[in-house]
PyMOL Python script that loads the backbone (N, CA, C, O; Angstrom):
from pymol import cmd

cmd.read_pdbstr("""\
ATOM      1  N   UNK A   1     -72.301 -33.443  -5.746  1.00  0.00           N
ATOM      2  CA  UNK A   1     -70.885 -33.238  -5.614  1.00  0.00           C
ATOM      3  C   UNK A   1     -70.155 -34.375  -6.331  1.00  0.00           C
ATOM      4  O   UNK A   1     -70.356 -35.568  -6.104  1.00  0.00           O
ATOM      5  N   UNK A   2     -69.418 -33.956  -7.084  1.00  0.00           N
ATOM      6  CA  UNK A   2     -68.775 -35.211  -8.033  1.00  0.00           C
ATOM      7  C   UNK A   2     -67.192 -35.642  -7.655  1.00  0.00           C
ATOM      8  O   UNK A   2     -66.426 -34.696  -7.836  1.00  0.00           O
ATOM      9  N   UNK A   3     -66.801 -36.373  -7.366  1.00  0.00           N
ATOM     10  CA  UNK A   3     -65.783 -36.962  -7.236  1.00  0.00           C
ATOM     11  C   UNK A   3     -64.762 -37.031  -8.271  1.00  0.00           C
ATOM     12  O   UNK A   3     -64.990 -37.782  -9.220  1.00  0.00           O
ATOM     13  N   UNK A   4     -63.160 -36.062  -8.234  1.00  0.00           N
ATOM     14  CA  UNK A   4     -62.382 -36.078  -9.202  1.00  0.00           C
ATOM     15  C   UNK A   4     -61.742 -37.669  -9.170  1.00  0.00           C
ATOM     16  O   UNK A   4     -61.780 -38.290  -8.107  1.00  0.00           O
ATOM     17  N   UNK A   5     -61.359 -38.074  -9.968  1.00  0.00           N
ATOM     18  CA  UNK A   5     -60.434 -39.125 -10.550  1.00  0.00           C
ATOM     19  C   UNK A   5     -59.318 -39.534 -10.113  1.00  0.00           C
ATOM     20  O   UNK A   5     -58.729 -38.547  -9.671  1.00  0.00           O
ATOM     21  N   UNK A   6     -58.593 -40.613  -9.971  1.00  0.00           N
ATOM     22  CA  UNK A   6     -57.266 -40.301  -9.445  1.00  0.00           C
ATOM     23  C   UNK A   6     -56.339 -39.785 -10.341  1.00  0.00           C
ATOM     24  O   UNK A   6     -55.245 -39.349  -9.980  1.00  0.00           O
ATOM     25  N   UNK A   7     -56.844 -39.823 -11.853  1.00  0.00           N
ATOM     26  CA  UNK A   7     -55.599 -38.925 -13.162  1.00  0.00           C
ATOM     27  C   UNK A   7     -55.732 -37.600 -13.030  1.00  0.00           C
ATOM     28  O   UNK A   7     -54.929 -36.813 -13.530  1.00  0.00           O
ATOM     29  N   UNK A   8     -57.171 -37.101 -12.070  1.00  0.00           N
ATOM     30  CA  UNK A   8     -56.945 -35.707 -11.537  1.00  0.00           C
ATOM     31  C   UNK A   8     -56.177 -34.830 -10.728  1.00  0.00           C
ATOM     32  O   UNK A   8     -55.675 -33.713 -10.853  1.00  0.00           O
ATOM     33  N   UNK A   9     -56.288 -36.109  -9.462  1.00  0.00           N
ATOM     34  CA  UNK A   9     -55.566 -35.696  -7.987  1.00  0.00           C
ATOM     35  C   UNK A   9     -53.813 -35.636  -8.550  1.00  0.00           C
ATOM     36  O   UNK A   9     -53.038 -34.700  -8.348  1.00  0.00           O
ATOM     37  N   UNK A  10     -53.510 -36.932  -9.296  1.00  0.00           N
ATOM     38  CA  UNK A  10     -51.993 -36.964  -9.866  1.00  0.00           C
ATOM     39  C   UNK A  10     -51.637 -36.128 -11.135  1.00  0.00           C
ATOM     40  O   UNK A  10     -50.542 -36.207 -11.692  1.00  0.00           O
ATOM     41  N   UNK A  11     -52.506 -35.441 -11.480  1.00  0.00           N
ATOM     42  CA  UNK A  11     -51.958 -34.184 -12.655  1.00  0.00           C
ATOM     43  C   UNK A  11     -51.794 -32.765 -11.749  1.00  0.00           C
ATOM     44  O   UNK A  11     -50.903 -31.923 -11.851  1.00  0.00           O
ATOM     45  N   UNK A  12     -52.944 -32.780 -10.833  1.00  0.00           N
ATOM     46  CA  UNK A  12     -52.562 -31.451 -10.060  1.00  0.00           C
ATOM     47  C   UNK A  12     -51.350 -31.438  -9.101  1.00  0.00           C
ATOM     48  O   UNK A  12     -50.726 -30.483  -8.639  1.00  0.00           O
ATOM     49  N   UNK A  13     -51.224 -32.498  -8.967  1.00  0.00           N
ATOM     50  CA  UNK A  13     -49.709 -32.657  -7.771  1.00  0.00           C
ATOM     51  C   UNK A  13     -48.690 -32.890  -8.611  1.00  0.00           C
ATOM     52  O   UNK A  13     -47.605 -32.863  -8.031  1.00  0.00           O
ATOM     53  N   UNK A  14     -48.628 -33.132  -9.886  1.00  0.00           N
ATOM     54  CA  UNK A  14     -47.576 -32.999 -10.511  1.00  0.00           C
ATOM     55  C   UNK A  14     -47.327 -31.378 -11.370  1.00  0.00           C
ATOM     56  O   UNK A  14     -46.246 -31.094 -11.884  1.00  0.00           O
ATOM     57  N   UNK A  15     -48.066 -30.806 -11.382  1.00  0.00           N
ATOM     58  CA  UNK A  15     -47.893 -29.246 -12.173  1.00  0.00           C
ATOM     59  C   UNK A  15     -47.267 -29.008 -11.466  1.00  0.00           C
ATOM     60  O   UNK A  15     -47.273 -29.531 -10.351  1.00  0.00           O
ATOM     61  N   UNK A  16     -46.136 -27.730 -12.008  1.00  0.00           N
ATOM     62  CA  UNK A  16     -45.021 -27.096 -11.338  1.00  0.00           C
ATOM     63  C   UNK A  16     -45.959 -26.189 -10.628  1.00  0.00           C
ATOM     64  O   UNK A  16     -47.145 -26.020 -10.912  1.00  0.00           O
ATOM     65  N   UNK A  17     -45.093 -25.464  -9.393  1.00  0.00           N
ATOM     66  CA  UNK A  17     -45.317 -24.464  -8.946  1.00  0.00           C
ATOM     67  C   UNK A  17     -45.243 -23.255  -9.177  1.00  0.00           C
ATOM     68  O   UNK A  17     -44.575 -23.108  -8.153  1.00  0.00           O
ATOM     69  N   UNK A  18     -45.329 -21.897  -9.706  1.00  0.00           N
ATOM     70  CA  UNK A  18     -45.155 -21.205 -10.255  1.00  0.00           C
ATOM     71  C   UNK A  18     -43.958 -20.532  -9.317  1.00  0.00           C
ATOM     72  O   UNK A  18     -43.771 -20.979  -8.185  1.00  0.00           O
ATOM     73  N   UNK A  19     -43.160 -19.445  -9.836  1.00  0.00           N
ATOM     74  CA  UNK A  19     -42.070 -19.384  -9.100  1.00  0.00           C
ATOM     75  C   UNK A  19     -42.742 -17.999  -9.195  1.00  0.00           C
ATOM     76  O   UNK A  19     -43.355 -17.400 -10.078  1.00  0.00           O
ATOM     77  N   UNK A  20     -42.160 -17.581  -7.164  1.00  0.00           N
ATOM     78  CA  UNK A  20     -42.925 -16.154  -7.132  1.00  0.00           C
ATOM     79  C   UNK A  20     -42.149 -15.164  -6.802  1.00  0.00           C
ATOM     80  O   UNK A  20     -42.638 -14.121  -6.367  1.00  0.00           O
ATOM     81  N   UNK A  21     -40.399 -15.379  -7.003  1.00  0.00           N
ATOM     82  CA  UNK A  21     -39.386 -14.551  -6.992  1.00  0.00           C
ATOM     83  C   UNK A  21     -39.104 -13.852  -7.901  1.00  0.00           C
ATOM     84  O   UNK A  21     -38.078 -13.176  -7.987  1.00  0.00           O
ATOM     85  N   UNK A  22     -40.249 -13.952  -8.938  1.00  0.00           N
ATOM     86  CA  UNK A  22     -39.628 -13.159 -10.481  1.00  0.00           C
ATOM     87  C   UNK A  22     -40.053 -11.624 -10.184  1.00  0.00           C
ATOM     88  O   UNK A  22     -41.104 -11.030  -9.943  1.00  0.00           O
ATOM     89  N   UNK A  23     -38.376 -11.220 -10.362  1.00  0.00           N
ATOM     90  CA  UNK A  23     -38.223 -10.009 -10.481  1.00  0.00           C
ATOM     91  C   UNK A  23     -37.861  -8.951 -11.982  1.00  0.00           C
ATOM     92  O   UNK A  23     -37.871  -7.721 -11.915  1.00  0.00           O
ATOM     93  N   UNK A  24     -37.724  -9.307 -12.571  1.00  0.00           N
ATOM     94  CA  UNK A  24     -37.479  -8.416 -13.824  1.00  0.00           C
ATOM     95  C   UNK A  24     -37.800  -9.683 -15.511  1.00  0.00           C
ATOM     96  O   UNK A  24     -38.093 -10.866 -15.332  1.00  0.00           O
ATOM     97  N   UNK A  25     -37.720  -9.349 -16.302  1.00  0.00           N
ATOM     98  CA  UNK A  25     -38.437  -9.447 -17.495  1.00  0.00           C
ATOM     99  C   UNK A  25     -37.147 -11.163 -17.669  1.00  0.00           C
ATOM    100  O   UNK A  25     -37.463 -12.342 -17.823  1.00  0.00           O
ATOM    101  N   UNK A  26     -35.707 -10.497 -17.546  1.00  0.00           N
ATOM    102  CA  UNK A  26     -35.173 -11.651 -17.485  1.00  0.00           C
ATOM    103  C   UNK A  26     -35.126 -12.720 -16.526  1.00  0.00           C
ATOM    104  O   UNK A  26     -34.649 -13.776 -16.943  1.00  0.00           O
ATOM    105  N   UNK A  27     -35.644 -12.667 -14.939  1.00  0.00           N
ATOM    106  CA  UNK A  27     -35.788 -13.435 -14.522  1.00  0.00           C
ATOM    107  C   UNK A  27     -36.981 -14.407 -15.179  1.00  0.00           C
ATOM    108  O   UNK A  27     -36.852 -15.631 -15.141  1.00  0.00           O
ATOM    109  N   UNK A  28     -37.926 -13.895 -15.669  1.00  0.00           N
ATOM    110  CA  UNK A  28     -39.512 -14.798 -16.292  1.00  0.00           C
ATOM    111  C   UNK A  28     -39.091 -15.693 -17.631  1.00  0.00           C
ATOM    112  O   UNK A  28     -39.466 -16.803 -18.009  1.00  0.00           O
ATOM    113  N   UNK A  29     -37.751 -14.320 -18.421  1.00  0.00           N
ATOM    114  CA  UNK A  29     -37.211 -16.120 -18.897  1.00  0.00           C
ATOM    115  C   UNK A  29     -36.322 -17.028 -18.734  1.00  0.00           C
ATOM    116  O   UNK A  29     -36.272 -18.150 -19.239  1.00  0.00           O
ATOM    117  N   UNK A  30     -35.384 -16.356 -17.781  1.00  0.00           N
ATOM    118  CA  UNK A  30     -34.553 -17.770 -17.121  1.00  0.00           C
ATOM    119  C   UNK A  30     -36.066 -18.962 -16.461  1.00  0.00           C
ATOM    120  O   UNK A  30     -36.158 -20.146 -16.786  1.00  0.00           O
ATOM    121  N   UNK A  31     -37.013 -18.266 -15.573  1.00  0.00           N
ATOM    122  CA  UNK A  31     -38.039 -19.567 -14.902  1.00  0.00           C
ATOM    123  C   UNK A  31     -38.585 -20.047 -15.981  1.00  0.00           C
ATOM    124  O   UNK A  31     -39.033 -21.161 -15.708  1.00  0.00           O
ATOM    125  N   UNK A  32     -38.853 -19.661 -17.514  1.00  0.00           N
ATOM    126  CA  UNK A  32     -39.558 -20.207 -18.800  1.00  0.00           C
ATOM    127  C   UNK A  32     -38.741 -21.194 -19.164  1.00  0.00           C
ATOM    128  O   UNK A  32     -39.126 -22.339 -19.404  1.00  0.00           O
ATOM    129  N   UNK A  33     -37.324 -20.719 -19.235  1.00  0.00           N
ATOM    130  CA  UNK A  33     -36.439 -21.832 -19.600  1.00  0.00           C
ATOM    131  C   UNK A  33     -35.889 -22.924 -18.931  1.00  0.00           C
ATOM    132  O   UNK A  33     -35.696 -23.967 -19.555  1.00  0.00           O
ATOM    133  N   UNK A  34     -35.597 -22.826 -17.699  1.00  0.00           N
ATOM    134  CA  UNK A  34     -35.367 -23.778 -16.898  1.00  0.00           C
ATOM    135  C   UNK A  34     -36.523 -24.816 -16.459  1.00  0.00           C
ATOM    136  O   UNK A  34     -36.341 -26.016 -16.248  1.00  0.00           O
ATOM    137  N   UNK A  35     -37.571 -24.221 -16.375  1.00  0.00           N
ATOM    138  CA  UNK A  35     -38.877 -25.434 -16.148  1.00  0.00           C
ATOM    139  C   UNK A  35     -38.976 -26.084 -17.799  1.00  0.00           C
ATOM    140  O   UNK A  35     -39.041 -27.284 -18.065  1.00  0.00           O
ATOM    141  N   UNK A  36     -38.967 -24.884 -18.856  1.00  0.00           N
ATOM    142  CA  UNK A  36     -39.080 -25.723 -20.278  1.00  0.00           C
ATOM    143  C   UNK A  36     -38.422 -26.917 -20.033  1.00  0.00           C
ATOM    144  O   UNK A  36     -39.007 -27.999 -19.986  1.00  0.00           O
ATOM    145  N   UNK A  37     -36.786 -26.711 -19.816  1.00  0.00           N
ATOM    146  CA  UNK A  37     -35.929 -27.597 -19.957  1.00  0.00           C
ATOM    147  C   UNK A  37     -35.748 -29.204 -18.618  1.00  0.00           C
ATOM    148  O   UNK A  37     -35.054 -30.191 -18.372  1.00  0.00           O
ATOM    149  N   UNK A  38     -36.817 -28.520 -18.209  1.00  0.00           N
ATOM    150  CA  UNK A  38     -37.184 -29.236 -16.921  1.00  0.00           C
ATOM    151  C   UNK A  38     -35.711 -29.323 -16.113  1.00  0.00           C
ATOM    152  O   UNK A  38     -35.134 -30.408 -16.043  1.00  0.00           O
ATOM    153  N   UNK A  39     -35.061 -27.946 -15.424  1.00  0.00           N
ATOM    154  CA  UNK A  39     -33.997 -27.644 -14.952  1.00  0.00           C
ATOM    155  C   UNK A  39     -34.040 -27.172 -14.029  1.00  0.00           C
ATOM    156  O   UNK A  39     -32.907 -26.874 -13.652  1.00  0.00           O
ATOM    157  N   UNK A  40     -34.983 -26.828 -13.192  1.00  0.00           N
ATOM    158  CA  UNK A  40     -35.587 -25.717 -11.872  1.00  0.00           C
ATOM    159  C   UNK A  40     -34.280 -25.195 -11.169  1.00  0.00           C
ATOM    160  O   UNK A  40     -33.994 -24.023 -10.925  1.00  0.00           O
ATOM    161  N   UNK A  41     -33.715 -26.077 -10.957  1.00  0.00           N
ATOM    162  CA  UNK A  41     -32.128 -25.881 -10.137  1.00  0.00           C
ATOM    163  C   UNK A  41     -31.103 -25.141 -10.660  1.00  0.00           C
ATOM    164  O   UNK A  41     -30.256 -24.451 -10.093  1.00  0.00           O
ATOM    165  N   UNK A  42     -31.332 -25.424 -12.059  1.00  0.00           N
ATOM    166  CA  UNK A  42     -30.059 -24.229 -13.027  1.00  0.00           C
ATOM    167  C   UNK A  42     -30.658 -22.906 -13.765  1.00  0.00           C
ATOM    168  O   UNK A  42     -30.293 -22.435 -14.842  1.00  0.00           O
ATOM    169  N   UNK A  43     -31.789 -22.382 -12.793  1.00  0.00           N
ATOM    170  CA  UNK A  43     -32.335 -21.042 -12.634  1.00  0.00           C
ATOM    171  C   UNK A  43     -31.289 -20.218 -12.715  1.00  0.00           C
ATOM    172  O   UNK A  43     -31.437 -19.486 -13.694  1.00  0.00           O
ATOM    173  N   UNK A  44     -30.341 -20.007 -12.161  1.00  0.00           N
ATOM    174  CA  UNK A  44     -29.346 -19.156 -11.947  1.00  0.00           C
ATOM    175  C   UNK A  44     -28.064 -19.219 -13.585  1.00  0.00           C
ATOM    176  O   UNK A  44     -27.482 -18.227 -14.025  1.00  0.00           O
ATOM    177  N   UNK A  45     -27.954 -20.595 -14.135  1.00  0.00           N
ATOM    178  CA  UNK A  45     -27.336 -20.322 -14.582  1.00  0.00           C
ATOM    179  C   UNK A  45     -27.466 -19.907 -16.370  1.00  0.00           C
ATOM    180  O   UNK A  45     -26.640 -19.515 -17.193  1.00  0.00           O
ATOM    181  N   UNK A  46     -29.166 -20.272 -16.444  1.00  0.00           N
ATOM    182  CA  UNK A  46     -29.909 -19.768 -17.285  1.00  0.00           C
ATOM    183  C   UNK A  46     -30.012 -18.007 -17.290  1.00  0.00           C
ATOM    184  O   UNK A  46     -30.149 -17.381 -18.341  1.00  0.00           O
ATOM    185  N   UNK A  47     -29.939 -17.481 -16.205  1.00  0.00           N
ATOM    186  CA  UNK A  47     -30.085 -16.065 -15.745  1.00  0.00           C
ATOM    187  C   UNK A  47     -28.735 -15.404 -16.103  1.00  0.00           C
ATOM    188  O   UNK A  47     -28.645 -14.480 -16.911  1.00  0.00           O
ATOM    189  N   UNK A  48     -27.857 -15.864 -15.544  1.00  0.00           N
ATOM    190  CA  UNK A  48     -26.645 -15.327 -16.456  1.00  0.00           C
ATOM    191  C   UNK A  48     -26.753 -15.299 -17.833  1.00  0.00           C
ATOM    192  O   UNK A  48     -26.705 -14.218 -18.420  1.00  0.00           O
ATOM    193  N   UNK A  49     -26.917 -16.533 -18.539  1.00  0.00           N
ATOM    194  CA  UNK A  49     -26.272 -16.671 -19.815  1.00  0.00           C
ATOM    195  C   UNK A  49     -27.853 -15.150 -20.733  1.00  0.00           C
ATOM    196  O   UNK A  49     -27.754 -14.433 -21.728  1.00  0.00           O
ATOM    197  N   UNK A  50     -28.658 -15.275 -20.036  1.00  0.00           N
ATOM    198  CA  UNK A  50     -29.428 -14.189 -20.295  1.00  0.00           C
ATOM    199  C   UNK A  50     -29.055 -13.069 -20.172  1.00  0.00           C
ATOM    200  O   UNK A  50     -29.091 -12.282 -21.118  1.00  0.00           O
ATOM    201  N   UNK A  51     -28.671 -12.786 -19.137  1.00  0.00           N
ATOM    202  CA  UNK A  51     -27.863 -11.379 -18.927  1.00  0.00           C
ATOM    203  C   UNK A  51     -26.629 -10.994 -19.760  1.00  0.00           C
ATOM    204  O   UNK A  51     -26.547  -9.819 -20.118  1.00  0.00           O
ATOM    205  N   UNK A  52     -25.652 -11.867 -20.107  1.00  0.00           N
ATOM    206  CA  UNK A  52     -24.778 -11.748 -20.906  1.00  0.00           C
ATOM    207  C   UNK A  52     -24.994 -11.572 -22.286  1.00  0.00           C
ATOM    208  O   UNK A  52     -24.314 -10.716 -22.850  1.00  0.00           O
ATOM    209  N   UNK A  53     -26.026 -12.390 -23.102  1.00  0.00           N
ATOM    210  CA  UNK A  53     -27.008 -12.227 -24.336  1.00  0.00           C
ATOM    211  C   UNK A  53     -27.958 -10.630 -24.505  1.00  0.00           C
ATOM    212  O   UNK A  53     -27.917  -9.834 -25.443  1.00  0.00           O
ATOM    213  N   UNK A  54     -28.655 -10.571 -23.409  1.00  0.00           N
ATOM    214  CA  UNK A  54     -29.351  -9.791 -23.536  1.00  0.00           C
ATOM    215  C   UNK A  54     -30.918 -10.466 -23.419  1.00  0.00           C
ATOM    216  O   UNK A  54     -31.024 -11.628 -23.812  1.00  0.00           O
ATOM    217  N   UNK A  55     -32.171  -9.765 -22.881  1.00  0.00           N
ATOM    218  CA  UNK A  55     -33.039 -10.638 -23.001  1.00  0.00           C
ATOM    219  C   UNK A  55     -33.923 -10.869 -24.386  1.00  0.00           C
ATOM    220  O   UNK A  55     -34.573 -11.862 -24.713  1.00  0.00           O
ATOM    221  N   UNK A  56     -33.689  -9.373 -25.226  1.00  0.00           N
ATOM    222  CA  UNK A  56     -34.516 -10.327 -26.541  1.00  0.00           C
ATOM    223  C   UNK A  56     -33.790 -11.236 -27.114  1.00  0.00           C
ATOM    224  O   UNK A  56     -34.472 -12.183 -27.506  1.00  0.00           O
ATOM    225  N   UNK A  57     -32.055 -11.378 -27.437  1.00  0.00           N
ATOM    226  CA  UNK A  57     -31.889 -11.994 -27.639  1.00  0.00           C
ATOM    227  C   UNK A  57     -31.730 -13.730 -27.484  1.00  0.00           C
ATOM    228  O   UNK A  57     -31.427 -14.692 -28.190  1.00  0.00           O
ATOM    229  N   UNK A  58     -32.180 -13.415 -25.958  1.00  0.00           N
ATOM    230  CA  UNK A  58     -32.185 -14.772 -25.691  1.00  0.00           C
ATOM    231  C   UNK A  58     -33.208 -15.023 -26.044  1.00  0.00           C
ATOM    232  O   UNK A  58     -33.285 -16.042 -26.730  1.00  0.00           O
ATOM    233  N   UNK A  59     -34.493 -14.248 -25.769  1.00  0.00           N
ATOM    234  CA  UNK A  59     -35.721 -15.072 -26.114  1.00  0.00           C
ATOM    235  C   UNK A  59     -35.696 -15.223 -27.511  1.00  0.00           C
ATOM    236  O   UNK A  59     -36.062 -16.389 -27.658  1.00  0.00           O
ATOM    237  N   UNK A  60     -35.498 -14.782 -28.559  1.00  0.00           N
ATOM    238  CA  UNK A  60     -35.395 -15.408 -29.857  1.00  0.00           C
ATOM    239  C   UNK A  60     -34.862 -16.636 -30.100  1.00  0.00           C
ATOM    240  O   UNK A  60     -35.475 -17.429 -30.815  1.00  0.00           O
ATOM    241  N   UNK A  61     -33.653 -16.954 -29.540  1.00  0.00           N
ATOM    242  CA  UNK A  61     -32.620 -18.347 -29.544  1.00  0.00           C
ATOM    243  C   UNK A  61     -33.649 -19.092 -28.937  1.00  0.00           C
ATOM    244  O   UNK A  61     -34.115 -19.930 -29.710  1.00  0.00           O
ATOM    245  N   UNK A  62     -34.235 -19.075 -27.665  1.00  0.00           N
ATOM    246  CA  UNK A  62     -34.874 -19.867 -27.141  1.00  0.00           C
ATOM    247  C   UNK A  62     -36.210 -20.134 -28.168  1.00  0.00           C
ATOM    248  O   UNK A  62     -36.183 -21.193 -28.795  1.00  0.00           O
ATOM    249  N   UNK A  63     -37.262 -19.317 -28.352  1.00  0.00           N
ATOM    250  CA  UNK A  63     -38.061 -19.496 -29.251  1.00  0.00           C
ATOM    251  C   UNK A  63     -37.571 -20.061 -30.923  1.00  0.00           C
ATOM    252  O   UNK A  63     -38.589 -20.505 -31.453  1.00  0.00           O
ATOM    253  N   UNK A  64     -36.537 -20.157 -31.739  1.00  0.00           N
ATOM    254  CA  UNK A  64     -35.901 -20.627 -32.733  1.00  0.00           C
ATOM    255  C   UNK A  64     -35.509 -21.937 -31.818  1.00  0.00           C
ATOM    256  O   UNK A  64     -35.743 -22.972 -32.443  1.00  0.00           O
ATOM    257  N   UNK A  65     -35.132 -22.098 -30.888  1.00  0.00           N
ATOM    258  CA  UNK A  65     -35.212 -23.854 -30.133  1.00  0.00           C
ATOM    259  C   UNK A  65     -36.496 -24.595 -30.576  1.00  0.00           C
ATOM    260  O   UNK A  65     -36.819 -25.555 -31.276  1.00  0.00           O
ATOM    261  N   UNK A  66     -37.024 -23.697 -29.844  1.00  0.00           N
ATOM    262  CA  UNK A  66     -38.539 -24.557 -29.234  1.00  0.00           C
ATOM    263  C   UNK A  66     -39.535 -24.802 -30.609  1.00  0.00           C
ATOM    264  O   UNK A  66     -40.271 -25.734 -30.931  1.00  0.00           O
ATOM    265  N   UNK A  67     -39.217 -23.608 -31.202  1.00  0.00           N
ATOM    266  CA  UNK A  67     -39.974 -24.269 -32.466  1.00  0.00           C
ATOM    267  C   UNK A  67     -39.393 -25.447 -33.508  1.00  0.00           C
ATOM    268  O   UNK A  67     -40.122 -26.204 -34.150  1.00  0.00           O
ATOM    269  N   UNK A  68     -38.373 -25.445 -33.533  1.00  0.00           N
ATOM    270  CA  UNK A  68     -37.451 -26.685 -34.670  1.00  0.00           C
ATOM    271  C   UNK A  68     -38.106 -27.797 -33.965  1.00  0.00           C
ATOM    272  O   UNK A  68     -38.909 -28.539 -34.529  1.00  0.00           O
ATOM    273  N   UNK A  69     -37.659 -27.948 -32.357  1.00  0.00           N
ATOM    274  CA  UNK A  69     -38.247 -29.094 -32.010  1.00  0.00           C
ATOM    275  C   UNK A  69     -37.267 -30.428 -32.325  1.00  0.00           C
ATOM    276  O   UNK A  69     -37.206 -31.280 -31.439  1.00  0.00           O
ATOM    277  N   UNK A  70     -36.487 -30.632 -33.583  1.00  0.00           N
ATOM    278  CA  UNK A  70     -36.001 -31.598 -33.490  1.00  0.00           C
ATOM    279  C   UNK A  70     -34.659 -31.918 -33.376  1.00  0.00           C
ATOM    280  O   UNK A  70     -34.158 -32.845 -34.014  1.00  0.00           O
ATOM    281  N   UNK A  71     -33.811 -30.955 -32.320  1.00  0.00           N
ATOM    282  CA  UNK A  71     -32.797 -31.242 -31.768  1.00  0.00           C
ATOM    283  C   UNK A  71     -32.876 -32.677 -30.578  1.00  0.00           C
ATOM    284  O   UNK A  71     -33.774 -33.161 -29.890  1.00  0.00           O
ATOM    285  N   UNK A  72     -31.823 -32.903 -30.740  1.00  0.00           N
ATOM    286  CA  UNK A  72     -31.529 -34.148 -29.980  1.00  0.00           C
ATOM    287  C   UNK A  72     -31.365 -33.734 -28.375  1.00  0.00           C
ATOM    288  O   UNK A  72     -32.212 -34.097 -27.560  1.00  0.00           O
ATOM    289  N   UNK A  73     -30.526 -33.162 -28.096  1.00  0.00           N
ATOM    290  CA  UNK A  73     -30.542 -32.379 -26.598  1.00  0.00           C
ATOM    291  C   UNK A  73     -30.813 -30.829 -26.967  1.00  0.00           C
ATOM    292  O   UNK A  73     -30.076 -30.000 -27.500  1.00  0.00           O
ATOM    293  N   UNK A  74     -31.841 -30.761 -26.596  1.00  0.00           N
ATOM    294  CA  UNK A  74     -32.288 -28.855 -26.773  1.00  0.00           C
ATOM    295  C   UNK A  74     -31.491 -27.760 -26.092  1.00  0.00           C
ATOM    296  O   UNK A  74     -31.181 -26.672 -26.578  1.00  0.00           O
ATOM    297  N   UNK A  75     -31.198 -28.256 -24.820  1.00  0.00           N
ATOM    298  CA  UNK A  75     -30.719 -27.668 -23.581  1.00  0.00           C
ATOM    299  C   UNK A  75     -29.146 -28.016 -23.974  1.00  0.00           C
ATOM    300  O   UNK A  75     -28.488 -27.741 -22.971  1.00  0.00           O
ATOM    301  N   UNK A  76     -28.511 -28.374 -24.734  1.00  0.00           N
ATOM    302  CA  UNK A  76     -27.026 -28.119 -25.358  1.00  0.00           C
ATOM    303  C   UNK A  76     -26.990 -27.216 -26.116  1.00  0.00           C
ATOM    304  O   UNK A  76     -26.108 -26.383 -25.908  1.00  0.00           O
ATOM    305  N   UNK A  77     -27.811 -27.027 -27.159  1.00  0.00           N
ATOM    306  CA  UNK A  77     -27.854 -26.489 -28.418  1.00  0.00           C
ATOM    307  C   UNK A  77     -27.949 -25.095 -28.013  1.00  0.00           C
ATOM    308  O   UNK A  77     -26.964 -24.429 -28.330  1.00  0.00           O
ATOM    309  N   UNK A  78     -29.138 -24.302 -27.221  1.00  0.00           N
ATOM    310  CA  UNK A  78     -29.366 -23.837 -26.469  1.00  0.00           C
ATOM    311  C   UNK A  78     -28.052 -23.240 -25.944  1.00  0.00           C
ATOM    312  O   UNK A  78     -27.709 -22.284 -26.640  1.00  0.00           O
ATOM    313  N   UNK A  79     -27.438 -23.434 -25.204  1.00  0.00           N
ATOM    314  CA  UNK A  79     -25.991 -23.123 -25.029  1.00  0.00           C
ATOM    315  C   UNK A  79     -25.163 -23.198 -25.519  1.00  0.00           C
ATOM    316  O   UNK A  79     -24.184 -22.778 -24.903  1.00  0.00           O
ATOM    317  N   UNK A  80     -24.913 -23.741 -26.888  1.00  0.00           N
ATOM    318  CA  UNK A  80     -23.655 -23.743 -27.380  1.00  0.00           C
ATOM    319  C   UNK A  80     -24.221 -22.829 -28.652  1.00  0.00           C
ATOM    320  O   UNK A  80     -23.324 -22.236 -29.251  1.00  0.00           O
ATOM    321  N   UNK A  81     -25.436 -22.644 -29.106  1.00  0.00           N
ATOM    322  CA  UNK A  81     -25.641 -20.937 -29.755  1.00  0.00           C
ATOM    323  C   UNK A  81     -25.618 -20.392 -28.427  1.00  0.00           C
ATOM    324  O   UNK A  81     -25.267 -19.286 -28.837  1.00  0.00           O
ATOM    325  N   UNK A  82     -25.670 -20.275 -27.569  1.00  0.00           N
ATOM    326  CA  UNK A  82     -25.204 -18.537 -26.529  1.00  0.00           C
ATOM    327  C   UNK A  82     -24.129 -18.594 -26.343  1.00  0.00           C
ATOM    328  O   UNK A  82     -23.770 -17.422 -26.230  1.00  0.00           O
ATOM    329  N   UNK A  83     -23.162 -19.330 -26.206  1.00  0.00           N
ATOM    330  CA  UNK A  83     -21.949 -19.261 -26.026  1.00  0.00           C
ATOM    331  C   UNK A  83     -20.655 -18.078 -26.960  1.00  0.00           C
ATOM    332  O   UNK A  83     -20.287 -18.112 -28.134  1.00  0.00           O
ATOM    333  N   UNK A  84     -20.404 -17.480 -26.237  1.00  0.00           N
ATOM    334  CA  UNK A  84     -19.348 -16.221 -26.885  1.00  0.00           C
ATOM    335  C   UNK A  84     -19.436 -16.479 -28.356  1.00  0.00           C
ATOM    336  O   UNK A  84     -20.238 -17.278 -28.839  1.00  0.00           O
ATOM    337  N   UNK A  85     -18.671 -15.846 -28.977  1.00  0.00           N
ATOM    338  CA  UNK A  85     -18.016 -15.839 -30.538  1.00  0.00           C
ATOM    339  C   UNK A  85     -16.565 -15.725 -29.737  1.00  0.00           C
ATOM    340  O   UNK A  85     -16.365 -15.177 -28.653  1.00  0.00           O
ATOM    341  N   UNK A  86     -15.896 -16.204 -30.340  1.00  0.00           N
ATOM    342  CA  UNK A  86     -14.429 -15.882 -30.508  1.00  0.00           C
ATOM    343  C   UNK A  86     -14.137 -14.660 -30.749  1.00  0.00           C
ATOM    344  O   UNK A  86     -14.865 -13.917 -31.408  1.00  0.00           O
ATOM    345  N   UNK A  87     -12.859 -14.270 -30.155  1.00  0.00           N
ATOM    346  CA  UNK A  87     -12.293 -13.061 -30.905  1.00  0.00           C
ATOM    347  C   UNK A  87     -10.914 -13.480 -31.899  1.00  0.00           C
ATOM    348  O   UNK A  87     -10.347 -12.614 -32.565  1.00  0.00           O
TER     349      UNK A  87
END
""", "prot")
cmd.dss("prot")
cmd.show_as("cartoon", "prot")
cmd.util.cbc("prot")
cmd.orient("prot")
């Protein structure tokens, strides 16, 4: 019987929990985006701005985030492309 590590015991107690309220295709990416963004708490307001977008479209914006990679705050940018157009 082998004895885990303590960088074991402290990686498993630090992984998120998986969230087990997901109900529809856009809730899985509001919880993708809010843990991405390490936001757990602004679940809800990730879920709107999804609903208002639409969900492929959000997941594209979000995936065109995540791949550039070299925004300065992701989680602005992120919202200020979802944010309305003007009329």
């Amino acid at each position: 019987m082998a004895m885990e590590g303590i960088g074991g015991v402290i990686r498993k107690k630090a992984e998120a929990k998986p969230n087990t309220r997901i109900h529809s295709e856009a809730h899985a990416l509001a919880d993708e985006i809010s843990t991405h963004f390490n936001e757990r708490k602004r679940f809800a307001m990730y879920l709107g701005v999804i609903k208002r977008l639409g969900v492929p479209q959000a997941r594209a914006l979000f995936a065109e985030i995540k791949s550039e990679g070299n925004a300065q705050n992701p989680r602005k940018l992120f919202m200020w492309l979802a944010k309305r157009p003007k009329k």
